[in-house]
VEXNUNU-59890 format. One record per residue (C-alpha): x, y, z. Coordinates in nm, 3 decimals, decimal comma, padded with zeros to 5 digits. Layout:
<r <X; Y; Z>> ...
END
This chain:
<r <08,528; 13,125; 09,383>> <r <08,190; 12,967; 09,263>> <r <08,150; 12,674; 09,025>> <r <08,001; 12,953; 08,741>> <r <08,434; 13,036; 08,731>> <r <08,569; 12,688; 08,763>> <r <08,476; 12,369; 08,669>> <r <08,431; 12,257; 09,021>> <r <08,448; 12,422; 09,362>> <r <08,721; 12,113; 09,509>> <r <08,923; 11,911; 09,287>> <r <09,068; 11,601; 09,496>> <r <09,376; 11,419; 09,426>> <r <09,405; 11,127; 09,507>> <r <09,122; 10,871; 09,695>> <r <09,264; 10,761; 09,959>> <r <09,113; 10,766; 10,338>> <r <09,199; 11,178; 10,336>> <r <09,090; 11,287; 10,010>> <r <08,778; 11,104; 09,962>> <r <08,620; 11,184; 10,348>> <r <08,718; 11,525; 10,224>> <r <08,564; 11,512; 09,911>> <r <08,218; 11,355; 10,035>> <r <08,169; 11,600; 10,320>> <r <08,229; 11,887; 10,100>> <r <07,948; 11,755; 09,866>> <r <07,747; 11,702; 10,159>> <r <07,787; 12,138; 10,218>> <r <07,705; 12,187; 09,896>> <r <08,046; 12,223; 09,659>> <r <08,067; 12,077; 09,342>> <r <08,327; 11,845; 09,385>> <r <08,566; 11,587; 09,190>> <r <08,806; 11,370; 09,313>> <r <09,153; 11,198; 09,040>> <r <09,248; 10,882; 09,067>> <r <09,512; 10,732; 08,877>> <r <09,493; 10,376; 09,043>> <r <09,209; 10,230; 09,239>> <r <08,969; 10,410; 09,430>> <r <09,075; 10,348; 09,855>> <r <09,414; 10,458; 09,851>> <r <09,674; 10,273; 10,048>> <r <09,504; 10,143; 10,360>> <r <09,262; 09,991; 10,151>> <r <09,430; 09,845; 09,857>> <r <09,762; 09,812; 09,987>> <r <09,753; 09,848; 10,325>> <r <09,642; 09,839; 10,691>> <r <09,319; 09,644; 10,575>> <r <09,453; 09,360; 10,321>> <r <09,766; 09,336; 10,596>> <r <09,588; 09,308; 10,899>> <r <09,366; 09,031; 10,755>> <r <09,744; 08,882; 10,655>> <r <09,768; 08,928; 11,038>> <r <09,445; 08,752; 11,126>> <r <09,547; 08,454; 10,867>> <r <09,919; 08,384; 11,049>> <r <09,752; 08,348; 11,347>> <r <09,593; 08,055; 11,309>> <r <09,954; 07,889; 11,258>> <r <09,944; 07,944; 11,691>> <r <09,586; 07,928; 11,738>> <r <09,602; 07,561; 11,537>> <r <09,897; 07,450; 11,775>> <r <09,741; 07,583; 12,074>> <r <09,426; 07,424; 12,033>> <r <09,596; 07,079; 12,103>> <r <09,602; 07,197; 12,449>> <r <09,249; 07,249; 12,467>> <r <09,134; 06,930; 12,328>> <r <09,074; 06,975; 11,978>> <r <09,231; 06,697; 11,779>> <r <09,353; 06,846; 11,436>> <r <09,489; 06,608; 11,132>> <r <09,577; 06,722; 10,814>> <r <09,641; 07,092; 10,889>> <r <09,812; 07,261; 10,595>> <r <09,878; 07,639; 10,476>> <r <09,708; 07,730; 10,123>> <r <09,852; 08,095; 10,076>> <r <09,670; 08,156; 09,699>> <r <09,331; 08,084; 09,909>> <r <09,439; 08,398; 10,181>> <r <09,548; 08,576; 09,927>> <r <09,283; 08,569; 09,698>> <r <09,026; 08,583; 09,938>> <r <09,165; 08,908; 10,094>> <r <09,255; 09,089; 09,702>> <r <08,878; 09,009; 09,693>> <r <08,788; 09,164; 09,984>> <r <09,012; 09,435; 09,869>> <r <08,764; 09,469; 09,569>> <r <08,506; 09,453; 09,775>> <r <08,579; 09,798; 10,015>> <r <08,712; 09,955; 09,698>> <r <08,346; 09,925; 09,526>> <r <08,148; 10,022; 09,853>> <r <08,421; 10,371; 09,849>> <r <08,329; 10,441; 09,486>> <r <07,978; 10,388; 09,580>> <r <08,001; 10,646; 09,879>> <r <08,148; 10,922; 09,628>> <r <07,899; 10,860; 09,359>> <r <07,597; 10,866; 09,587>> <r <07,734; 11,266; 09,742>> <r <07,772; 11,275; 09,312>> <r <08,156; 11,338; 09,335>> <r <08,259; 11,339; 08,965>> <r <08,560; 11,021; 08,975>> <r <08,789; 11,135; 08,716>> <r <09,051; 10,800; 08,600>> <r <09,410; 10,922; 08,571>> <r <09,701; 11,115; 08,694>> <r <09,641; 11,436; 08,793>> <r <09,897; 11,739; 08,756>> <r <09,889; 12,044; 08,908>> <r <09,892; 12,346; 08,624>> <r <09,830; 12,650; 08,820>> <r <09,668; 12,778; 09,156>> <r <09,315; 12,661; 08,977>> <r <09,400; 12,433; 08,744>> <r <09,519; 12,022; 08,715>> <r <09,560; 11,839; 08,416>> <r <09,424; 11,511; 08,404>> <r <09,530; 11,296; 08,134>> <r <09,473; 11,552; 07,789>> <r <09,184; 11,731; 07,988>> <r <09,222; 12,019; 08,137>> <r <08,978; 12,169; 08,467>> <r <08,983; 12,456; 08,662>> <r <08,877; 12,433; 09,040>> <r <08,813; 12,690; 09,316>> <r <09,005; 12,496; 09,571>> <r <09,281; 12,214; 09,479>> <r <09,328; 11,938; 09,757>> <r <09,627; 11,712; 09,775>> <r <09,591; 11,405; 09,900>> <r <09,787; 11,174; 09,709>> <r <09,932; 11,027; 09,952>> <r <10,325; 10,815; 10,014>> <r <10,491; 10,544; 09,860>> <r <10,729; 10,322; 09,991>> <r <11,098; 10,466; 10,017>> <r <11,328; 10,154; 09,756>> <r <11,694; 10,188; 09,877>> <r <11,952; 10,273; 09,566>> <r <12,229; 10,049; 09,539>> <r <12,307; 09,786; 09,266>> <r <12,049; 09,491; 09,224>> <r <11,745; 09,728; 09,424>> <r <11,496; 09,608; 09,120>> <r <11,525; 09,240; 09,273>> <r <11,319; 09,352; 09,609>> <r <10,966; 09,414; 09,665>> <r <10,752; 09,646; 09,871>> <r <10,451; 09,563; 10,095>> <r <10,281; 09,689; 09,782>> <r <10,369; 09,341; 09,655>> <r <10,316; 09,135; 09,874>> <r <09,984; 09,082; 09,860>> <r <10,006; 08,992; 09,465>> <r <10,312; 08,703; 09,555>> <r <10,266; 08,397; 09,350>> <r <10,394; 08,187; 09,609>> <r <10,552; 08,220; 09,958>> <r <10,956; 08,216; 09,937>> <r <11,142; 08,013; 10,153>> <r <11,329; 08,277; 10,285>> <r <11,295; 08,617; 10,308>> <r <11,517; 08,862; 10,394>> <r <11,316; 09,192; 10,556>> <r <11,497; 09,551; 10,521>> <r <11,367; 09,841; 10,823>> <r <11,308; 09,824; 11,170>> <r <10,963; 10,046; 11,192>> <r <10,636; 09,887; 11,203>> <r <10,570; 09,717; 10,843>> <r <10,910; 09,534; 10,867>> <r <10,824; 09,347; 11,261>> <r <10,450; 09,322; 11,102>> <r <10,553; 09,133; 10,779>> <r <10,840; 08,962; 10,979>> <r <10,575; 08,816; 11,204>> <r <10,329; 08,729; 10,897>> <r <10,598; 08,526; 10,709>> <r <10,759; 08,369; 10,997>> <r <10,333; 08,230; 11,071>> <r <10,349; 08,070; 10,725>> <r <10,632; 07,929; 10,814>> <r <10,887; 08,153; 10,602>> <r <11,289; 08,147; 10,740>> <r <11,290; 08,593; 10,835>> <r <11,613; 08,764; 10,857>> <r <11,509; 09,099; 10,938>> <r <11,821; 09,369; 10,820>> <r <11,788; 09,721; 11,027>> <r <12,085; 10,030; 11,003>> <r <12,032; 10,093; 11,342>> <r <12,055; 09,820; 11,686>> <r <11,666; 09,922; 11,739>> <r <11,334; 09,856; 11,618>> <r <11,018; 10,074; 11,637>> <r <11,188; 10,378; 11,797>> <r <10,867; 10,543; 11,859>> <r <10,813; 10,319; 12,112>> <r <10,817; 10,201; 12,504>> <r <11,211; 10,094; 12,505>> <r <11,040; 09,803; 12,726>> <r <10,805; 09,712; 12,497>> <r <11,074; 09,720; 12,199>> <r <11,266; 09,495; 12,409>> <r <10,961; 09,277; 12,471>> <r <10,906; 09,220; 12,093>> <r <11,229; 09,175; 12,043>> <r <11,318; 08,901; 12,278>> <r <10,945; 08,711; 12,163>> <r <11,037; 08,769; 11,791>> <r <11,354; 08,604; 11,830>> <r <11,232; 08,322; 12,038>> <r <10,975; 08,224; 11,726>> <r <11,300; 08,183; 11,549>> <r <11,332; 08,548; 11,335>> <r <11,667; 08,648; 11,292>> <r <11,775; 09,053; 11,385>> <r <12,107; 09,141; 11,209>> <r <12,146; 09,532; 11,354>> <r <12,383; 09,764; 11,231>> <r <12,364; 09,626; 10,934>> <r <12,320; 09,770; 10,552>> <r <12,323; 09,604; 10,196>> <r <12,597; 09,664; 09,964>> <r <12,452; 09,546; 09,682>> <r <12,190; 09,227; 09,509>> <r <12,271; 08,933; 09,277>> <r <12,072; 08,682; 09,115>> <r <12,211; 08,361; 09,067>> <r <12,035; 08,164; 08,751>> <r <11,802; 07,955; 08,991>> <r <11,608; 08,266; 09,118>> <r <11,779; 08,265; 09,444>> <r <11,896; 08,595; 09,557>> <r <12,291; 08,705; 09,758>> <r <12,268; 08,999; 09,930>> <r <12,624; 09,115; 09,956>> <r <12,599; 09,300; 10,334>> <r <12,858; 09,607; 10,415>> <r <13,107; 09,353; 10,635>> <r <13,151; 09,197; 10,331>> <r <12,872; 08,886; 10,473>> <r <12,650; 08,725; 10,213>> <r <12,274; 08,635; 10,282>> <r <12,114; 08,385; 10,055>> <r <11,753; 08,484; 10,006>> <r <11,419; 08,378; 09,764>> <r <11,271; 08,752; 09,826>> <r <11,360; 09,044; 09,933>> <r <11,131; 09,327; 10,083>> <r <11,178; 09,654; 10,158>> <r <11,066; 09,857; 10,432>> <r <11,263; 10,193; 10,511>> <r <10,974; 10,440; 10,495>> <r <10,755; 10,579; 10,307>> <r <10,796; 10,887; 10,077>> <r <10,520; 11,181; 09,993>> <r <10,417; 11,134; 09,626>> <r <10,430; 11,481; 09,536>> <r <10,725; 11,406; 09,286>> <r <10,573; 11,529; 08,866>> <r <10,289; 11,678; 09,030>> <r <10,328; 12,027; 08,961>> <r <10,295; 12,168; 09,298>> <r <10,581; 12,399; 09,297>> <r <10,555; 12,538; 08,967>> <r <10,171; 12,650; 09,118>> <r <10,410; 12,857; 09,421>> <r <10,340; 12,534; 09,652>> <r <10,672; 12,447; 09,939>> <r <10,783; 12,110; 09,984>> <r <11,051; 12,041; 10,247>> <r <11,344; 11,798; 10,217>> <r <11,149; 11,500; 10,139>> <r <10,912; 11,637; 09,919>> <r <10,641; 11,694; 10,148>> <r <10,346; 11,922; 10,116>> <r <10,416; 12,210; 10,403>> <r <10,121; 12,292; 10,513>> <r <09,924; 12,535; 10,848>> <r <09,712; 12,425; 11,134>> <r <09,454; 12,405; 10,846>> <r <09,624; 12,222; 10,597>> <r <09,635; 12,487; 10,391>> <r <10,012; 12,552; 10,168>> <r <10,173; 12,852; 10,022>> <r <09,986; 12,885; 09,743>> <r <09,603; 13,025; 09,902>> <r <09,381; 12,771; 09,678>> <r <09,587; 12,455; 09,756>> <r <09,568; 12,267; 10,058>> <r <09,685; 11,981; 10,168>> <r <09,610; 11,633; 10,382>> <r <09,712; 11,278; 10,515>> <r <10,037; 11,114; 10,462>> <r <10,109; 11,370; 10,115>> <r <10,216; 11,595; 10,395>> <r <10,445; 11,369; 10,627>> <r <10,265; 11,464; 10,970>> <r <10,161; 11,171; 11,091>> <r <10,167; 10,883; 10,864>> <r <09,811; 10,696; 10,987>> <r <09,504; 10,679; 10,839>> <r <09,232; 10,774; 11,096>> <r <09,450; 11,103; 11,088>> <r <09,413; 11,152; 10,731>> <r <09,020; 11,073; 10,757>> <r <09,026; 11,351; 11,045>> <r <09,240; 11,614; 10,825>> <r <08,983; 11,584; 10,559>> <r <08,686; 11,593; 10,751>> <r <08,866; 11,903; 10,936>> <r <08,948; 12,089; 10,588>> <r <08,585; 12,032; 10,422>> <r <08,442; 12,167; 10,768>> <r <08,668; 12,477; 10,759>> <r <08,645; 12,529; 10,389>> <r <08,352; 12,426; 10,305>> <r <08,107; 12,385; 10,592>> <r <08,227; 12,753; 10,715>> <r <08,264; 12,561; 11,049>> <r <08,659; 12,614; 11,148>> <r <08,801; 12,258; 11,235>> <r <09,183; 12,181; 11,357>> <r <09,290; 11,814; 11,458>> <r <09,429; 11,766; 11,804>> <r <09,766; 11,582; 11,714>> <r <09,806; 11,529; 12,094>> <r <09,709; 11,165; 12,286>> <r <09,715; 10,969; 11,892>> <r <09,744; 10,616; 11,974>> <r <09,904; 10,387; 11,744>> <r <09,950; 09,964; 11,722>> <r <10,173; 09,764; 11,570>> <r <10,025; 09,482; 11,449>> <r <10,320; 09,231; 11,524>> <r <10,321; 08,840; 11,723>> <r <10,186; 08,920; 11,957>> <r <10,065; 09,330; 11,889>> <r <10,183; 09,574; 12,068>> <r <10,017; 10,004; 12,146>> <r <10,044; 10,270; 12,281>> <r <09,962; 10,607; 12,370>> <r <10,109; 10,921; 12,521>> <r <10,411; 10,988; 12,654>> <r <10,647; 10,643; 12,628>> <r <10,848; 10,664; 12,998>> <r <11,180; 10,813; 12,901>> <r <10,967; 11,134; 12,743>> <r <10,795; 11,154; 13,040>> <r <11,127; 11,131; 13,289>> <r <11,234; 11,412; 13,027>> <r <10,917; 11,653; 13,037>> <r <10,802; 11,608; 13,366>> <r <11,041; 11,502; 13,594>> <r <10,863; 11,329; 13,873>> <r <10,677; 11,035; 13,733>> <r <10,555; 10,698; 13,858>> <r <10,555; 10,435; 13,646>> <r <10,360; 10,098; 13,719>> <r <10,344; 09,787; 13,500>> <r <10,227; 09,457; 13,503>> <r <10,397; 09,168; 13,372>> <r <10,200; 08,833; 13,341>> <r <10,150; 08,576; 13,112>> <r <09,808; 08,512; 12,995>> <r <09,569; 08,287; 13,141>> <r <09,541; 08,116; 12,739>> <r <09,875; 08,121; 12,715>> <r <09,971; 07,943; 13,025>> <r <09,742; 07,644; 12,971>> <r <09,918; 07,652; 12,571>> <r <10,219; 07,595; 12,699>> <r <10,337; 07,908; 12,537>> <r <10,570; 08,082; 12,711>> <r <10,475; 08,442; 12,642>> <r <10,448; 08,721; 12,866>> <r <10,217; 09,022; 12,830>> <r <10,367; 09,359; 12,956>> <r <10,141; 09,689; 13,070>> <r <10,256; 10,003; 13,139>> <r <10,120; 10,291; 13,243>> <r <10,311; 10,635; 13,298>> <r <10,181; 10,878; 13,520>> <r <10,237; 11,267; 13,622>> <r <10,318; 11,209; 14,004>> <r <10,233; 11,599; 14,046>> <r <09,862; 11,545; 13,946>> <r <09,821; 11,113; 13,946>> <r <09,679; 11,225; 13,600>> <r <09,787; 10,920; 13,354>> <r <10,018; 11,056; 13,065>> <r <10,082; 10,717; 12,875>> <r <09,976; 10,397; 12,828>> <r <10,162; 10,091; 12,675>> <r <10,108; 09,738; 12,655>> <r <10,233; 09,451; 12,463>> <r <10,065; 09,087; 12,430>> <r <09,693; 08,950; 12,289>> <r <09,492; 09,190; 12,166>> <r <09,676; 09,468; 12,277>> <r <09,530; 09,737; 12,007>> <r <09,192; 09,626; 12,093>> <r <09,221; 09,696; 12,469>> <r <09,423; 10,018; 12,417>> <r <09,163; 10,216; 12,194>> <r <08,964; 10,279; 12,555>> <r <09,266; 10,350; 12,741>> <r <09,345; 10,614; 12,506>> <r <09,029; 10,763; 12,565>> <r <09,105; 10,777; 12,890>> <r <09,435; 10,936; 12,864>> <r <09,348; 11,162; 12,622>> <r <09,059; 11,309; 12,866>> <r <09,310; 11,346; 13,181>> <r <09,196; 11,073; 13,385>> <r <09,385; 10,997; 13,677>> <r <09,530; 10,659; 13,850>> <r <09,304; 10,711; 14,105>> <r <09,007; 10,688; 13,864>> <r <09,149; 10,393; 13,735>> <r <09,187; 10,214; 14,087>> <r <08,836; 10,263; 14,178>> <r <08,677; 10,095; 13,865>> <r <08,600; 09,726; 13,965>> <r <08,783; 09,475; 13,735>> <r <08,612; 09,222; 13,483>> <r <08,727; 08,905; 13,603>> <r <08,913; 08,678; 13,435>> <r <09,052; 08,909; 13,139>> <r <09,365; 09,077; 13,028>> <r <09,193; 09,458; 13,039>> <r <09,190; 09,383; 13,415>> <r <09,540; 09,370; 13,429>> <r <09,450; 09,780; 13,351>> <r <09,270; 09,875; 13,684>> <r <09,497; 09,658; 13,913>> <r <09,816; 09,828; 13,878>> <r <09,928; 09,905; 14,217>> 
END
């Protein structure tokens, strides 16, 4: 329908990575477009997420880089850990990337409309008391961390918190064994935090190489994190000094300053309307969508973490890109969900892509798997005894490479080619006959014999 019928040709909600690529490149083909906010224009990876954490990330590693640098003949008095100074550089930063997104929607002149959007119909969304009518709805507002319900849950946080903390707690007891509970566990334990982390099950980041799991594991541990698997809490206290028990299920007490939660995240799709307007939501509340986003109701589509495919952002930013095209652009556009690589951004990171090794053994049958275990050339001259692993999985049928895994320095950095690689069917072969850059950990990558 044209903008003559409706208010606007796309209504957005939520701005986020997925909604507002979405909503700029359907500008750019010509709709008349607005995008509702009810928070702060960047959504979660900006505001609250993979951005302010990973410069968290790149802050706790000085704590080793400092130490290290001993080694290599830097003398270093004084040293000391300010956290208001990290933290208020990176909410400013924050600030910063938020203004330069609002910027990009304005200049495509995507109307920003301030406050929570509900869906009223296939057309229309209420925001706040005004009411617009739009050819196509888009959903993109996102997840929310998942808060566990038992008796004293309003004492914990969320990562959404933890960049606002008014001071570091001594201790900190961590709840989750996916990737925000091994990356905050590694960021507090930098800053020189006591981390218990608490997971239901005996493993952390299931999605991944059971080797480099293990690998993690065993470094985590060695930095002095505590694991306590199998585990669930019962229920919080708070004694009258601030200081938190966390009564466990085997009747064990933890004594804790903060508590944090990460077990998930949830869609937010809860008040929004969408059913009313004819749109399903499974179990969880996600937005079901087709290969082209689109849900059960014909005007209403959906994109990024709102619809619990895959939870990461450059996926969003390619769903919304992908809709626009397809809706707008009249240029049919599906994502590839096959070959996404993913990091954890942990001490020291780990990635991968592809198939890990046991789904390999389980889809292909005959596969050859080579790694290389070594400790870094930095790292041996530290004194830090930390090995890197590399793994790479491939079909023995066709020597083409199905996965790629690696654990140690830099590992996300390095991995982002590799995945190119794997994701265009190279073979070991091709790998073997590239010449290595000598002396470097990506070397490590061509040498696998």
């Amino acid at each position: 329908m044209n903008a003559s019928e409706h208010s606007y040709d796309l209504l957005v909600i939520g701005a986020g990575s997925g909604g507002v690529r979405a909503a700029r490149v359907a500008a750019a083909h010509g709709a008349k477009v607005a995008i509702a906010e009810e928070h702060r224009i960047g959504g979660t990876c900006v505001i609250r997420g993979c951005v302010p954490k990973k410069l968290l990330v790149y802050g706790a590693h000085f704590a080793e880089d400092l130490e290290d640098a001993r080694r290599f003949g830097w003398e270093l008095q004084g040293m000391k850990f300010d956290w208001p100074i990290l933290r208020d550089n990176v909410l400013a930063e924050v600030d910063r990337l938020s203004g330069l997104y609002t910027q990009t929607l304005e200049s495509h002149q995507v109307e920003i409309l301030s406050g929570r959007a509900v869906v009223t119909g296939a057309h229309g969304v209420r925001i706040g008391d005004r009411e617009v009518q739009a050819g196509i709805i888009l959903v993109a507002s996102g997840a929310r961390p998942h808060i566990p319900d038992f008796p004293g849950y309003e004492y914990g946080i969320t990562s959404n918190e933890v960049f606002h903390l008014e001071r570091l707690p001594a201790r900190i007891v961590i709840t989750g064994g996916g990737y925000i509970a091994n990356e905050f566990a590694g960021v507090f334990n930098e800053f020189g935090v006591r981390v218990t982390l608490i997971n239901r099950s005996d493993q952390i980041l299931r999605a991944y190489d059971q080797q480099l799991r293990e690998r993690l594991l065993q470094i985590s541990m060695a930095k002095g994190i505590q694991f306590l698997f199998n585990a669930a809490i019962e229920r919080v206290d708070k004694r009258a000094d601030g200081v938190l028990e966390i009564c466990m299920r085997d009747g064990s007490v933890l004594e804790a300053d903060a508590l944090m939660f990460a077990t998930g995240r949830l869609p937010n799709t809860e008040g929004l309307g969408l059913q009313e307007a004819g749109v399903d939501l499974d179990e969880q509340g996600a937005v079901q969508v087709d290969l082209d986003n689109r849900s059960s109701c014909p005007s209403i589509y959906a994109v990024g973490d709102v619809t619990n495919r895959v939870q990461l952002t450059p996926v969003a930013i390619r769903e919304g890109q992908a809709f626009a095209d397809t809706v707008f652009g009249r240029t049919p556009v599906r994502v590839d969900y096959r070959c996404i690589p993913a990091a954890v951004f942990s001490h020291p990171p780990l990635a991968g892509v592809g198939l890990t090794e046991s789904q390999a053994r389980n889809t292909l049958g005959s596969v050859k798997v080579y790694t290389s275990n070594f400790r870094p050339m930095k790292n041996t001259l530290a004194g830090r005894n930390e090995r890197a692993l590399y793994k790479m999985i491939v079909d023995a049928a066709t020597d083409r490479i199905v996965g790629a895994h690696m654990i140690g320095p830099e590992a996300p950095e390095i991995l982002q080619m590799v995945a190119v690689a794997v994701k265009a069917g190279m073979t070991k072969a091709q790998f073997d006959d590239c010449v290595a850059i000598h002396p470097t950990m990506a070397e490590e990558l061509v040498l696998m014999k």
